[in-house]
MOPAC internal coordinates of N, CA, C and O (Angstrom, degrees):
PM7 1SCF
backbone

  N    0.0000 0     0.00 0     0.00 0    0    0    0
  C    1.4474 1     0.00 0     0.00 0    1    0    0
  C    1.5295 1   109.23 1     0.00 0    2    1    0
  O    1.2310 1   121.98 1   -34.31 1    3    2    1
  N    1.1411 1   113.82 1   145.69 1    3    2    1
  C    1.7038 1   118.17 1  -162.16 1    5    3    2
  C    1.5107 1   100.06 1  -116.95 1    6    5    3
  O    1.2310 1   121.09 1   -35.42 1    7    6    5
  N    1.4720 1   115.51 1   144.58 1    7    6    5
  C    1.7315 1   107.66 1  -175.19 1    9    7    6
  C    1.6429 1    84.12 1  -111.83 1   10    9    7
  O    1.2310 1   140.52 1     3.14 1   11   10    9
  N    1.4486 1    77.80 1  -176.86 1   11   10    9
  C    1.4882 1   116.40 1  -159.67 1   13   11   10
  C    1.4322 1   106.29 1   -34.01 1   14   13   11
  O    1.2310 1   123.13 1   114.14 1   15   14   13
  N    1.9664 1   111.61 1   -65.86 1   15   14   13
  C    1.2286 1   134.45 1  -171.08 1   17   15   14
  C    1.3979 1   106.62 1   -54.98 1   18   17   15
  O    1.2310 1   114.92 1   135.29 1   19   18   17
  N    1.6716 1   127.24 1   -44.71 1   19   18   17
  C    0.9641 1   112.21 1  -156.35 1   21   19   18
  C    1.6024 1   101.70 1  -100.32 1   22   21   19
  O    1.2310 1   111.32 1   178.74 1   23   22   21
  N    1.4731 1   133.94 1    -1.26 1   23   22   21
  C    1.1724 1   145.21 1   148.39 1   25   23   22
  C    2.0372 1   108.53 1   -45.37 1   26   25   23
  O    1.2310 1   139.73 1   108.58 1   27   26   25
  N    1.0014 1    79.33 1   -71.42 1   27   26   25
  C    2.1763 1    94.93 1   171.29 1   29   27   26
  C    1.4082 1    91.95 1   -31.53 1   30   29   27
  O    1.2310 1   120.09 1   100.83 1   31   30   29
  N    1.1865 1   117.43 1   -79.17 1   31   30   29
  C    1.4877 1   128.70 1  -169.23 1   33   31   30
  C    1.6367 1   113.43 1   -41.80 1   34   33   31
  O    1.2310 1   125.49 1   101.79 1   35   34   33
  N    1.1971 1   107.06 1   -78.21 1   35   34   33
  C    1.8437 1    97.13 1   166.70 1   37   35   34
  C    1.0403 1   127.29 1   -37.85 1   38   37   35
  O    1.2310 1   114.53 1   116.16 1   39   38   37
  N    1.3813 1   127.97 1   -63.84 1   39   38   37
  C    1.6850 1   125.52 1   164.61 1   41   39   38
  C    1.6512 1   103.37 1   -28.54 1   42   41   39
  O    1.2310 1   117.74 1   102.20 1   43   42   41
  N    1.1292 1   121.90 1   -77.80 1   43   42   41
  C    1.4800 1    92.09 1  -174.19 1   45   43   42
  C    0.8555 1   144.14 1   -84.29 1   46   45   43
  O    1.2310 1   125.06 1  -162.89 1   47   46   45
  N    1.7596 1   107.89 1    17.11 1   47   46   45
  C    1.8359 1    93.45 1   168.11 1   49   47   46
  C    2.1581 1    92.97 1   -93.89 1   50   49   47
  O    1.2310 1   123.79 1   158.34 1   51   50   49
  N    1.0351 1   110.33 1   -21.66 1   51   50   49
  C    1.5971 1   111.80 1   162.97 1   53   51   50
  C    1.9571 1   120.33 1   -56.39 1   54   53   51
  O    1.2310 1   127.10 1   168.14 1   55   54   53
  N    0.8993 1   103.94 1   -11.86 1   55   54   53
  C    1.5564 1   115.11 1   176.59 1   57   55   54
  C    1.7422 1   110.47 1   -57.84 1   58   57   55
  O    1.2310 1   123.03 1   140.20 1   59   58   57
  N    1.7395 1   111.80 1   -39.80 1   59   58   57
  C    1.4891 1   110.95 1  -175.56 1   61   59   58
  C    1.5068 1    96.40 1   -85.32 1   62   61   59
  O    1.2310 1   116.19 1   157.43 1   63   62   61
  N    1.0408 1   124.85 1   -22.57 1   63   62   61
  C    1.6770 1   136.46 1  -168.22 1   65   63   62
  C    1.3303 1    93.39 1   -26.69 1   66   65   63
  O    1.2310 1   120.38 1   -43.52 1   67   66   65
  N    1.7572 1   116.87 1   136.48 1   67   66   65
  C    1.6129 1   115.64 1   150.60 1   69   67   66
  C    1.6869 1    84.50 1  -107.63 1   70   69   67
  O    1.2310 1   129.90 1   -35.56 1   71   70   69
  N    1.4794 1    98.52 1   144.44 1   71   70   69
  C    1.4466 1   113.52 1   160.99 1   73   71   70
  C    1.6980 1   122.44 1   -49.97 1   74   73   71
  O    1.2310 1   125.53 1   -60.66 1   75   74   73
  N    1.1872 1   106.99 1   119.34 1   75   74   73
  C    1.5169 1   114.74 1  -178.39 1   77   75   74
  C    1.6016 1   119.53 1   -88.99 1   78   77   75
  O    1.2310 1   121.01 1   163.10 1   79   78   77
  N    1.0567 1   115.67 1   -16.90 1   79   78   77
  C    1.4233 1   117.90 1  -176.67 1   81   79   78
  C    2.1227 1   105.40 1  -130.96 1   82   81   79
  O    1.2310 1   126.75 1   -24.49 1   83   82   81
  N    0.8891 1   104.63 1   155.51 1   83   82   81
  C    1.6655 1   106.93 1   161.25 1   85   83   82
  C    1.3759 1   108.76 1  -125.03 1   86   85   83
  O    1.2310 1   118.54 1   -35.23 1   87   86   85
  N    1.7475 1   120.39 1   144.77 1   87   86   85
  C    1.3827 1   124.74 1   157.99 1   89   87   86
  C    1.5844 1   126.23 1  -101.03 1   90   89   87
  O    1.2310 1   120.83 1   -90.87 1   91   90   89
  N    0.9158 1   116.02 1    89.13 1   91   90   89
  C    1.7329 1   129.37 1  -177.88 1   93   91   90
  C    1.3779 1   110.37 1   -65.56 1   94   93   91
  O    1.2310 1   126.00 1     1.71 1   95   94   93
  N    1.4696 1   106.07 1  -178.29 1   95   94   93
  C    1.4534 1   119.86 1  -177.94 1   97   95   94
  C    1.7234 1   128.55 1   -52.64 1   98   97   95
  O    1.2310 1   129.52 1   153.41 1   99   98   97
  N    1.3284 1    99.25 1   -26.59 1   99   98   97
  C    1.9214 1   115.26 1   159.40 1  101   99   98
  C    1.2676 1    95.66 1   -54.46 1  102  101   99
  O    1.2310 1   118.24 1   112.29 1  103  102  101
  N    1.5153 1   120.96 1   -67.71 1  103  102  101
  C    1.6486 1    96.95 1  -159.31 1  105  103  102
  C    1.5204 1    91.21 1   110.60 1  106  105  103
  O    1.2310 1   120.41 1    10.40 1  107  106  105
  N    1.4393 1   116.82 1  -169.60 1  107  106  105
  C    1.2505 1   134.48 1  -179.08 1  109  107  106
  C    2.0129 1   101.23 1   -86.36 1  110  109  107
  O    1.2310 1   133.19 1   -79.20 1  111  110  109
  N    1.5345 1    92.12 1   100.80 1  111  110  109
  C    2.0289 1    92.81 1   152.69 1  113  111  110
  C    1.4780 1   122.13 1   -99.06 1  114  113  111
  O    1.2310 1   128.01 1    19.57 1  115  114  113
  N    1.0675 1   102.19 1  -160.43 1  115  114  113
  C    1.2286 1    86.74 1  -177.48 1  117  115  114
  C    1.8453 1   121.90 1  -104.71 1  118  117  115
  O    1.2310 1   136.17 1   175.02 1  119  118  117
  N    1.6610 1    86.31 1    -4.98 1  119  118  117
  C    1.8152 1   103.95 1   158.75 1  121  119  118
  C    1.5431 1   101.21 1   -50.75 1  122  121  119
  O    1.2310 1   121.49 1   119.02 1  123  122  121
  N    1.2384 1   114.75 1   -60.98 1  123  122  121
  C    1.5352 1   116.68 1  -146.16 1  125  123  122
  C    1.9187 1   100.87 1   -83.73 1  126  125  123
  O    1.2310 1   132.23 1  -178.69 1  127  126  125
  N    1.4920 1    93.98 1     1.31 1  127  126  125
  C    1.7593 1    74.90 1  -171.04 1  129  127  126
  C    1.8276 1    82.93 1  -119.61 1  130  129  127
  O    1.2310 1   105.83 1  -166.90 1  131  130  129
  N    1.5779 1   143.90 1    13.10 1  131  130  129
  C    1.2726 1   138.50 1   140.71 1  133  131  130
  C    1.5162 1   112.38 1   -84.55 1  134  133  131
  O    1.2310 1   114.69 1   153.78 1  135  134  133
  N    1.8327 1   127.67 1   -26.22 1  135  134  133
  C    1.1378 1   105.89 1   151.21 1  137  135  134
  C    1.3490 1   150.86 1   -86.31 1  138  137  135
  O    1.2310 1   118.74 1  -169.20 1  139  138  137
  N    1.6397 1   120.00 1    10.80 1  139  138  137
  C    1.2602 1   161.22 1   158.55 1  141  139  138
  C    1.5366 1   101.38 1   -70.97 1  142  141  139
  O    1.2310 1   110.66 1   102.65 1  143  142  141
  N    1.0463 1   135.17 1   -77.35 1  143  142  141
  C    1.5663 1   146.44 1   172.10 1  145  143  142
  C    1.9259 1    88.06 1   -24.00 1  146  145  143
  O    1.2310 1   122.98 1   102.98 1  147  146  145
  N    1.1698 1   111.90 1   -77.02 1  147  146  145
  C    1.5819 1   116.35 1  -175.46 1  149  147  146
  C    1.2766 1   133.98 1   -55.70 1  150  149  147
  O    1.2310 1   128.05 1   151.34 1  151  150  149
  N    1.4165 1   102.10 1   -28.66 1  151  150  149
  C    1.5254 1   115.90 1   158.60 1  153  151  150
  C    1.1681 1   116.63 1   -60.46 1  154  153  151
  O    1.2310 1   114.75 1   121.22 1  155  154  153
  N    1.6790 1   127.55 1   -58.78 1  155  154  153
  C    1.0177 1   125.64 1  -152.30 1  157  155  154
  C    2.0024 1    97.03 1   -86.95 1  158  157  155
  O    1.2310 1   128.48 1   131.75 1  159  158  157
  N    1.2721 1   101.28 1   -48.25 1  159  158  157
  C    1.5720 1    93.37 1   167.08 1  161  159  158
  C    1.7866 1   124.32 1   -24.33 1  162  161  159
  O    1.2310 1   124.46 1   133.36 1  163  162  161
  N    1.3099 1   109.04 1   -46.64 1  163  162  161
  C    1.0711 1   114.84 1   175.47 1  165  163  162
  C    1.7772 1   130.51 1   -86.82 1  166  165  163
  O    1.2310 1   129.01 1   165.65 1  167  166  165
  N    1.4450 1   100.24 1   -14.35 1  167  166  165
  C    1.3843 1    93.31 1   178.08 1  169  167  166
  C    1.8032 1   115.02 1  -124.55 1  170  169  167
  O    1.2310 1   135.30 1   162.05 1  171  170  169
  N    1.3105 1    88.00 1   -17.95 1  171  170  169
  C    1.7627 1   100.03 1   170.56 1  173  171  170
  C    1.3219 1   100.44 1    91.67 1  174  173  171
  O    1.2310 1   115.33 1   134.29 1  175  174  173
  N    1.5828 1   126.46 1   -45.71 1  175  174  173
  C    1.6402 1   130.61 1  -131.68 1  177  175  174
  C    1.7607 1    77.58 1  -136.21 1  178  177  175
  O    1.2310 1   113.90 1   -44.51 1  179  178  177
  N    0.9136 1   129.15 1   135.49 1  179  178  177
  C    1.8150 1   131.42 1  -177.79 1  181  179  178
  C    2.0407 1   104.20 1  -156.06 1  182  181  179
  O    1.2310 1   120.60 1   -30.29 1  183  182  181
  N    0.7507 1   116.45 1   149.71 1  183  182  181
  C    1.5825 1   143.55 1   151.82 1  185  183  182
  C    0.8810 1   125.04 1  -108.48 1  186  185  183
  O    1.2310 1   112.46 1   -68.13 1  187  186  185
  N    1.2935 1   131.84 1   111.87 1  187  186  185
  C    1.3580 1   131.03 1   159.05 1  189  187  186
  C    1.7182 1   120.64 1   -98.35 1  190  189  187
  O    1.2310 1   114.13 1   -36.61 1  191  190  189
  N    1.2896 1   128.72 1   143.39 1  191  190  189
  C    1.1915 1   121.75 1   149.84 1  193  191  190
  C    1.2890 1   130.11 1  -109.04 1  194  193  191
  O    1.2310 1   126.62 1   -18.67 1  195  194  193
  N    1.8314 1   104.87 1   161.33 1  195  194  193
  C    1.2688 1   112.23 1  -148.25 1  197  195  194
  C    1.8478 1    93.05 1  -111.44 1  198  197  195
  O    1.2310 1   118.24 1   -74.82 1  199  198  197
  N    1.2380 1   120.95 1   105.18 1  199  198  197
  C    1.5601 1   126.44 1   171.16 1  201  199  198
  C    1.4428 1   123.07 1   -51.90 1  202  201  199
  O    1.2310 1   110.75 1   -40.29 1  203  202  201
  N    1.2367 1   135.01 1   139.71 1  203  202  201
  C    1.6206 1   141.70 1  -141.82 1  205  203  202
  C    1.7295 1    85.46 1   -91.41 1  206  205  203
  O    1.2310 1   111.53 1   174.95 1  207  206  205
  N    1.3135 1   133.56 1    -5.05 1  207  206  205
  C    1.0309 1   127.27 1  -152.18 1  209  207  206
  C    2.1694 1   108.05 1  -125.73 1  210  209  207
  O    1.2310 1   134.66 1  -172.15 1  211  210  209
  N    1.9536 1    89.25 1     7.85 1  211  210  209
  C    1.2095 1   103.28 1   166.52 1  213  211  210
  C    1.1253 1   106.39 1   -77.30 1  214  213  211
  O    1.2310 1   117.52 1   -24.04 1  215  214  213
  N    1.1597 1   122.33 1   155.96 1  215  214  213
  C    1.9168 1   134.32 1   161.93 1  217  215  214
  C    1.3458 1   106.09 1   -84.78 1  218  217  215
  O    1.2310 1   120.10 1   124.35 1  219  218  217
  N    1.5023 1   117.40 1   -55.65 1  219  218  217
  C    1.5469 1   107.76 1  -168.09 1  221  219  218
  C    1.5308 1   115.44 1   -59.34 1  222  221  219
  O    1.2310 1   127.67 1   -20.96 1  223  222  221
  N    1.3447 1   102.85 1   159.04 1  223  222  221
  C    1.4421 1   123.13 1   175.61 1  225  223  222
  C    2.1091 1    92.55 1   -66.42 1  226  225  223
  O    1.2310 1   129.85 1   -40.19 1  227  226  225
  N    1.8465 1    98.61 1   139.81 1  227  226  225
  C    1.4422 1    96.36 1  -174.09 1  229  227  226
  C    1.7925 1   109.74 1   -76.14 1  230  229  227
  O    1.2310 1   123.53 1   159.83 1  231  230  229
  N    1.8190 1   110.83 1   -20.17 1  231  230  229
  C    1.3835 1    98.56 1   171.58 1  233  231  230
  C    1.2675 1   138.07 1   -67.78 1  234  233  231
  O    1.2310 1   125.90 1   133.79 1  235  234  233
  N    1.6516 1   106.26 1   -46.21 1  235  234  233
  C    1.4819 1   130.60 1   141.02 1  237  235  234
  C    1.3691 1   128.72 1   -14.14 1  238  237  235
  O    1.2310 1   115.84 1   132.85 1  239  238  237
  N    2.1988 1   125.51 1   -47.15 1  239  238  237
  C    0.8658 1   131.30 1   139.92 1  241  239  238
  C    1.5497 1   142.47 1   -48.78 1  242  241  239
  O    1.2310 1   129.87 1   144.63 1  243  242  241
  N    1.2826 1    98.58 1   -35.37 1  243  242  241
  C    1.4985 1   118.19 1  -172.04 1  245  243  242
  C    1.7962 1    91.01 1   -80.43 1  246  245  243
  O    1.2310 1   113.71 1   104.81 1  247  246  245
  N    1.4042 1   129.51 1   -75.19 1  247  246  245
  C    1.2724 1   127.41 1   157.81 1  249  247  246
  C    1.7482 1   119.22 1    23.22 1  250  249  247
  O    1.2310 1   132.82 1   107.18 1  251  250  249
  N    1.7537 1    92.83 1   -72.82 1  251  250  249
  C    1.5558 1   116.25 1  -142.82 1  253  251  250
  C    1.3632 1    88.60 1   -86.84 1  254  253  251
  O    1.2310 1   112.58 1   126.55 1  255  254  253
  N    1.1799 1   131.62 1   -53.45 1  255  254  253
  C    1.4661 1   153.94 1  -175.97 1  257  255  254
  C    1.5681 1   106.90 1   -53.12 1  258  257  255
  O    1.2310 1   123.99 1   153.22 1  259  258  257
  N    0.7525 1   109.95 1   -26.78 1  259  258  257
  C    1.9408 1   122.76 1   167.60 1  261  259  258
  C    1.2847 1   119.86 1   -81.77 1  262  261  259
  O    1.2310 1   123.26 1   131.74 1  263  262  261
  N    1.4676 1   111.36 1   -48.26 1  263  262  261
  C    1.7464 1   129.28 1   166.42 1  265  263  262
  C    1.6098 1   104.30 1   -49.95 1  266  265  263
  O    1.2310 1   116.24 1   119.70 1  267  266  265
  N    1.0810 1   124.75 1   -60.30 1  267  266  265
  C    1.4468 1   126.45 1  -151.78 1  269  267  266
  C    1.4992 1    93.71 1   -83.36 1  270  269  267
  O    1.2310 1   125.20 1   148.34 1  271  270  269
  N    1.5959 1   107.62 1   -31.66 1  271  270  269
  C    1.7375 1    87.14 1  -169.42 1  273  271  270
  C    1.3513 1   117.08 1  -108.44 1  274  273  271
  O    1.2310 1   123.07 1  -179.95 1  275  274  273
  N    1.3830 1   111.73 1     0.05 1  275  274  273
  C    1.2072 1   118.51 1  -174.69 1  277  275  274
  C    1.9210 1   106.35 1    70.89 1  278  277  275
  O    1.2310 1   124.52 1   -81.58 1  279  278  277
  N    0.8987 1   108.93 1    98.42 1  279  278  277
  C    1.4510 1    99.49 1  -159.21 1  281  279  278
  C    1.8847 1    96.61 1  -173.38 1  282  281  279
  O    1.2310 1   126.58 1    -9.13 1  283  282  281
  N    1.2071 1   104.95 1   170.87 1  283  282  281
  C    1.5591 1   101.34 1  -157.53 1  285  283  282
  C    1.7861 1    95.49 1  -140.32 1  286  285  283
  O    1.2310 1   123.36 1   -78.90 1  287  286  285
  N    1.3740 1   111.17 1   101.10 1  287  286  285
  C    1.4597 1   120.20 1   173.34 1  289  287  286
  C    1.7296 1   103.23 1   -48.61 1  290  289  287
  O    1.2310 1   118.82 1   -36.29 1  291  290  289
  N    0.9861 1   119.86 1   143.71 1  291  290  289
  C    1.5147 1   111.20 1  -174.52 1  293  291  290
  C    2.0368 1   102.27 1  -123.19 1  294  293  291
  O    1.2310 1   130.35 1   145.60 1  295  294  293
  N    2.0668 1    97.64 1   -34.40 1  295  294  293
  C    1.5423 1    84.76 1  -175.41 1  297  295  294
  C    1.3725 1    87.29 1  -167.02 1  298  297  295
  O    1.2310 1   109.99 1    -6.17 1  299  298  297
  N    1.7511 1   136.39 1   173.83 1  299  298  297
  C    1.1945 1   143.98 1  -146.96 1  301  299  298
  C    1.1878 1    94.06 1  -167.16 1  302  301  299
  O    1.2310 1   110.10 1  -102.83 1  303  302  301
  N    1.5560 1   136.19 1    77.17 1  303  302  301
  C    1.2232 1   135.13 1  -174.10 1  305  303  302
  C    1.9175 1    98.77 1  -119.44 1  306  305  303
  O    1.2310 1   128.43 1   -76.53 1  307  306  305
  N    1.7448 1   101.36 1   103.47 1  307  306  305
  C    1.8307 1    97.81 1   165.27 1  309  307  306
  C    1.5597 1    95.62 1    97.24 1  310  309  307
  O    1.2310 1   131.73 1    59.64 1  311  310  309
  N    1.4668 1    94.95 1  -120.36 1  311  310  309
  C    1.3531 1   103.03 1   176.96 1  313  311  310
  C    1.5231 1   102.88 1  -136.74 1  314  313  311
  O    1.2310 1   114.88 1  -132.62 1  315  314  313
  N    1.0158 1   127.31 1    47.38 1  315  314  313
  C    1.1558 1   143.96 1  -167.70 1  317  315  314
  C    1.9431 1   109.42 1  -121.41 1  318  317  315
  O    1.2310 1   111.21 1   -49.01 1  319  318  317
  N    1.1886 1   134.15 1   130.99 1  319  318  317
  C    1.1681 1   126.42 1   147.63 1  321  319  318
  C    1.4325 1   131.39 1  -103.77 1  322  321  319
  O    1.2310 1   115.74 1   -28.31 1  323  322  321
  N    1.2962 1   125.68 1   151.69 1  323  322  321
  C    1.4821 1   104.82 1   163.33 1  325  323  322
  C    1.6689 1   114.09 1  -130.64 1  326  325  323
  O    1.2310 1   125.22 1   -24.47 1  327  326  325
  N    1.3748 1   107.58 1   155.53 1  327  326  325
  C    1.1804 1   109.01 1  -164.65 1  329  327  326
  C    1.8842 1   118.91 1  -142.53 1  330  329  327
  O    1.2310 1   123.14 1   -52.79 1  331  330  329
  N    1.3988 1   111.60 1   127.21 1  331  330  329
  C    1.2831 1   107.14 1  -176.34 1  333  331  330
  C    1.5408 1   124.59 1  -103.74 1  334  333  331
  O    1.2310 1   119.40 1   -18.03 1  335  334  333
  N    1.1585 1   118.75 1   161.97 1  335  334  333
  C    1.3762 1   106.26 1   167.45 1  337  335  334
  C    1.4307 1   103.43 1  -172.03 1  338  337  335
  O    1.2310 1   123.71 1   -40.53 1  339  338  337
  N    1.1317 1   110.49 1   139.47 1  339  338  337
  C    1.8393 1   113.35 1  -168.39 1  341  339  338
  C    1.5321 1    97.66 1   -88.27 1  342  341  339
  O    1.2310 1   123.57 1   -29.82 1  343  342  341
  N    1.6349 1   110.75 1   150.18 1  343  342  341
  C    1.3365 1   112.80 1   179.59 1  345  343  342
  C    1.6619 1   121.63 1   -61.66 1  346  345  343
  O    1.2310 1   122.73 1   -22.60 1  347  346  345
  N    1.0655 1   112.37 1   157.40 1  347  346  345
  C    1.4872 1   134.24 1  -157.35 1  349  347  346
  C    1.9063 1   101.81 1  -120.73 1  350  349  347
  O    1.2310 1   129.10 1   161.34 1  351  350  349
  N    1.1993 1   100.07 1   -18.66 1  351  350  349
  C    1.9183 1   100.70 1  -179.33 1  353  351  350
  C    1.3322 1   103.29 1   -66.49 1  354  353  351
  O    1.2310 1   114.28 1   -23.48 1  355  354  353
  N    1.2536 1   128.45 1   156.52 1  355  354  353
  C    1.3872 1   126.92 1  -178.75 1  357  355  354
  C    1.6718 1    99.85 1   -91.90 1  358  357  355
  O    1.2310 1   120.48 1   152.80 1  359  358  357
  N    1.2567 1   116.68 1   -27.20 1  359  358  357
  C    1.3712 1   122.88 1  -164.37 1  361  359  358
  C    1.5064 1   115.44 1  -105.33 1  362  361  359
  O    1.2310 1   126.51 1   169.49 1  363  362  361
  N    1.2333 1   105.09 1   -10.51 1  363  362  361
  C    1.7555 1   122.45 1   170.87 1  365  363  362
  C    1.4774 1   100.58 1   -86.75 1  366  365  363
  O    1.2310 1   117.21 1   -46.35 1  367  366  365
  N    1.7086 1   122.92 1   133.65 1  367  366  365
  C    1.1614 1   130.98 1   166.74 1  369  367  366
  C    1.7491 1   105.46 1   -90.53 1  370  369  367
  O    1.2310 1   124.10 1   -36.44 1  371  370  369
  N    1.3313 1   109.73 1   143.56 1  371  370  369
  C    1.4820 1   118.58 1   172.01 1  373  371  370
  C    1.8352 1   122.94 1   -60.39 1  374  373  371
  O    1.2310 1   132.80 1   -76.94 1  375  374  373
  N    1.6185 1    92.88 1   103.06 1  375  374  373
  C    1.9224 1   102.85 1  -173.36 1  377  375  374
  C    1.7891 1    99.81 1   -52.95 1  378  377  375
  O    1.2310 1   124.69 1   145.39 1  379  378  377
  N    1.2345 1   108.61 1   -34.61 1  379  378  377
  C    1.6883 1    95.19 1  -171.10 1  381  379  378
  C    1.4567 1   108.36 1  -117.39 1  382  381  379
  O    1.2310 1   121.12 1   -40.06 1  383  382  381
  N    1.7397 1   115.47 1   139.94 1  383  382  381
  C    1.4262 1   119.13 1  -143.51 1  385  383  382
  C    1.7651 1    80.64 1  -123.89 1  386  385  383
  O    1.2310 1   117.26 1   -81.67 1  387  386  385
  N    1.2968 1   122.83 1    98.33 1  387  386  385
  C    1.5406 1   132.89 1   176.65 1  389  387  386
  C    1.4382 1   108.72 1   -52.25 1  390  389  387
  O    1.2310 1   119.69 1   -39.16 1  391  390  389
  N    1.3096 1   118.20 1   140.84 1  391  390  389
  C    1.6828 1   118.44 1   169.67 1  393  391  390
  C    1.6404 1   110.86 1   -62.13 1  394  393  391
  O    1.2310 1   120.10 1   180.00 1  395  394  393

């Protein structure tokens, strides 16, 4: 769970973020939540956007998408999510250094 300060902090290095993934009318499969796993492995700090042509509610998404990946919703701006998660490689050092 991420506090306040270090929430502040992600949002803005997520501010230049282009969205790396989209969620369409499927919703979450399980393609999109092993290529999510790989995304975020690699960048720590991710955006996703959420397509006008999803059904689910975008918190509801954000929610589930945290459960499965272990992963830490950070902010819900539009239709946009963002999402953190510190690396998991044993041999990769962590790109973002939390307050």
């Amino acid at each position: 769970m991420l506090k306040g300060k270090q929430k502040r902090y992600l949002r803005s290095l997520a501010h230049n973020l282009q969205p790396v993934m989209q969620i369409g009318k499927s919703g979450l499969t399980d393609n999109f939540i092993h290529t999510f796993i790989d995304a975020i492995d690699t960048h720590e700090l991710i955006k996703v956007s959420v397509l006008q042509n999803c059904m689910e509610p975008k918190e509801a998404l954000g929610e589930e998408l945290c459960q499965k990946t272990d992963s830490d919703l950070v902010q819900i701006i539009g239709n946009q999510l963002i999402f953190y998660r510190p690396t998991t490689k044993e041999n990769k050092e962590s790109k973002i250094v939390l307050p």
